[in-house]
C-alpha positions as CSV (number, residue, x, y, z in Angstrom):
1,X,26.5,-58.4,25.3
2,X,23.9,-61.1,24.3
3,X,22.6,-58.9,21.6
4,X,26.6,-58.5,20.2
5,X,26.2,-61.9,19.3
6,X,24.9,-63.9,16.5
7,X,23.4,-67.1,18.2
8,X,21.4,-68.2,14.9
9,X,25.3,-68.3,13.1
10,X,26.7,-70.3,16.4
11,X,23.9,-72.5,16.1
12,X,24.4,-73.3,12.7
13,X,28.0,-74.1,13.4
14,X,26.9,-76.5,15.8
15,X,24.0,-77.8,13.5
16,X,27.0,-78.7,10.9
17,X,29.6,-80.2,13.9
18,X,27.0,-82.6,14.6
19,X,27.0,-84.0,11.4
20,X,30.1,-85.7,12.0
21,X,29.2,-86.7,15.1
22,X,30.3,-90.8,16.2
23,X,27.1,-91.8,17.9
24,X,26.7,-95.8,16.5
25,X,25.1,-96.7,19.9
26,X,22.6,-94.1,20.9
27,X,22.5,-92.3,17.6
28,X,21.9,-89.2,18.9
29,X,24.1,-86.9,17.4
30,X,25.0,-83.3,19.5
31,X,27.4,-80.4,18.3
32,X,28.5,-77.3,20.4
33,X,30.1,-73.9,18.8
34,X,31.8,-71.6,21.1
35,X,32.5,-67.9,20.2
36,X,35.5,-67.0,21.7
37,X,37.0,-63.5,23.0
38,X,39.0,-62.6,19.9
39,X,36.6,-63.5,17.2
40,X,36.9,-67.1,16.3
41,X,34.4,-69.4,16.5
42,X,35.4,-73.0,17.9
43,X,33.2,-76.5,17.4
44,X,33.2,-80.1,18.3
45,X,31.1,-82.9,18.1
46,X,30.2,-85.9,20.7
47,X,32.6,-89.3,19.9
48,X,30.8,-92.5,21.6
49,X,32.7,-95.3,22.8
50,X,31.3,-98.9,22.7
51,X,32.3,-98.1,27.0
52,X,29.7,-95.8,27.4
53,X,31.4,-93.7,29.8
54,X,34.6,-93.5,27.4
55,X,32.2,-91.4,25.3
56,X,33.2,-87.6,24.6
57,X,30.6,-84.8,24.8
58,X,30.8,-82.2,22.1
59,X,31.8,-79.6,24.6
60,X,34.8,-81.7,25.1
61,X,35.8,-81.4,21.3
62,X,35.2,-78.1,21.5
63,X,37.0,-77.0,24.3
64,X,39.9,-79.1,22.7
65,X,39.7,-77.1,19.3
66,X,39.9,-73.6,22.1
67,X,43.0,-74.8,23.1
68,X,44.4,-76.6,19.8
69,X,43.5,-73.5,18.2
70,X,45.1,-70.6,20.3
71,X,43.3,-70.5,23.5
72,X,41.4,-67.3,24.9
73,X,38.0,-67.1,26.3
74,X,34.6,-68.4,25.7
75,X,32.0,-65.9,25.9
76,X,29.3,-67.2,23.9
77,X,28.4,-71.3,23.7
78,X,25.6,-73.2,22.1
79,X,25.1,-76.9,21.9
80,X,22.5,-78.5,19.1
81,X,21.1,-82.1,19.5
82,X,18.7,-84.7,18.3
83,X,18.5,-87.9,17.1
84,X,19.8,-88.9,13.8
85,X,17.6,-87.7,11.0
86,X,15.7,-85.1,13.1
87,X,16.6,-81.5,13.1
88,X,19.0,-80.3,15.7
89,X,17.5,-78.1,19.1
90,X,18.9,-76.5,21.6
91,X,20.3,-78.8,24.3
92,X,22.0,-78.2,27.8
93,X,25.6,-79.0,29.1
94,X,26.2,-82.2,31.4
95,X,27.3,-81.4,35.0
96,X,30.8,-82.4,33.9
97,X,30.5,-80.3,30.4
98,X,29.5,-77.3,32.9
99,X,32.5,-77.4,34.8
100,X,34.8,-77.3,31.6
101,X,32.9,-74.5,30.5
102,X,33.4,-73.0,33.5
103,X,37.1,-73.3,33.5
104,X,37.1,-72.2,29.5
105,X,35.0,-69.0,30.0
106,X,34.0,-68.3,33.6
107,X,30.6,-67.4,35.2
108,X,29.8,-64.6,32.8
109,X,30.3,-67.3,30.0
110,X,26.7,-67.2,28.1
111,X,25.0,-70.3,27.0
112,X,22.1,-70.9,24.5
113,X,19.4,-73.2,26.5
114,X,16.1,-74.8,25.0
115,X,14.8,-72.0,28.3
116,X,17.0,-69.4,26.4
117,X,19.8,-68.0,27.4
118,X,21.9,-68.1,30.5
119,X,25.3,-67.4,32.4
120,X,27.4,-70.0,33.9
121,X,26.9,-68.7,36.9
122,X,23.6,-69.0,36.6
123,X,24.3,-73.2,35.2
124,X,26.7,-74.0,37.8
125,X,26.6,-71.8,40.9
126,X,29.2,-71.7,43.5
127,X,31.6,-73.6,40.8
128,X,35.0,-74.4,41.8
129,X,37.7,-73.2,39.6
130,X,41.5,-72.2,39.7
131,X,40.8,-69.1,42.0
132,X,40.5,-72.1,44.9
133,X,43.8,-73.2,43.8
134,X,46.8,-72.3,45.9
């Protein structure tokens, strides 16, 4: 399935969400795309917070536009980052940005790395999700 998708345009997505990134503090702006099950691509941007750990990771935004948008599945994600003014590279979830991607796609949920490509399962093995939910 990895060759079904067009990681150069889901890049580009999240090249243009993190321009409009809020990053004041750090100035290091990050964007994520998702391709999602029926088609449509979904994007967010990181939002600091003067309380660092207030600050939202792109992933979060664009997990948010999933569901503000109709729901469904992630099956394809990538996040771009750098510091203001330099070009955008691949980056690599946060532990807690892992888990939402988990719960927004599952373990076969691809995911663009600076090491290339890799599942979920392979990011976050043994992840808890609703199936260990009575």
């Amino acid at each position: 399935m990895t060759e079904e998708i067009d990681w150069a345009a889901l890049r580009a997505v999240a090249v243009d969400a993190a321009a409009g990134a809020y990053a004041p503090y750090s100035r290091y702006r990050v964007g994520a795309a998702g391709l999602v099950d029926d088609g449509r691509v979904v994007s967010g941007c990181n939002v600091e917070n003067a309380s660092y750990g207030l600050t939202l990771c792109a992933e979060c935004g664009m997990v948010s536009d999933l569901h503000r948008t109709g729901g469904g599945r992630l099956v394809a994600v990538t996040c771009m980052a750098g510091p203001e003014g330099a070009q955008p590279a691949p980056g690599s979830p946060c532990g807690r940005c892992r888990q939402l991607l988990f719960e927004a796609g599952g373990g076969a949920l691809l995911v663009d790395t600076a090491e290339g490509v890799r599942s979920m399962d392979e990011l976050l093995p043994g992840a808890f999700g609703p199936s260990w939910l009575p």
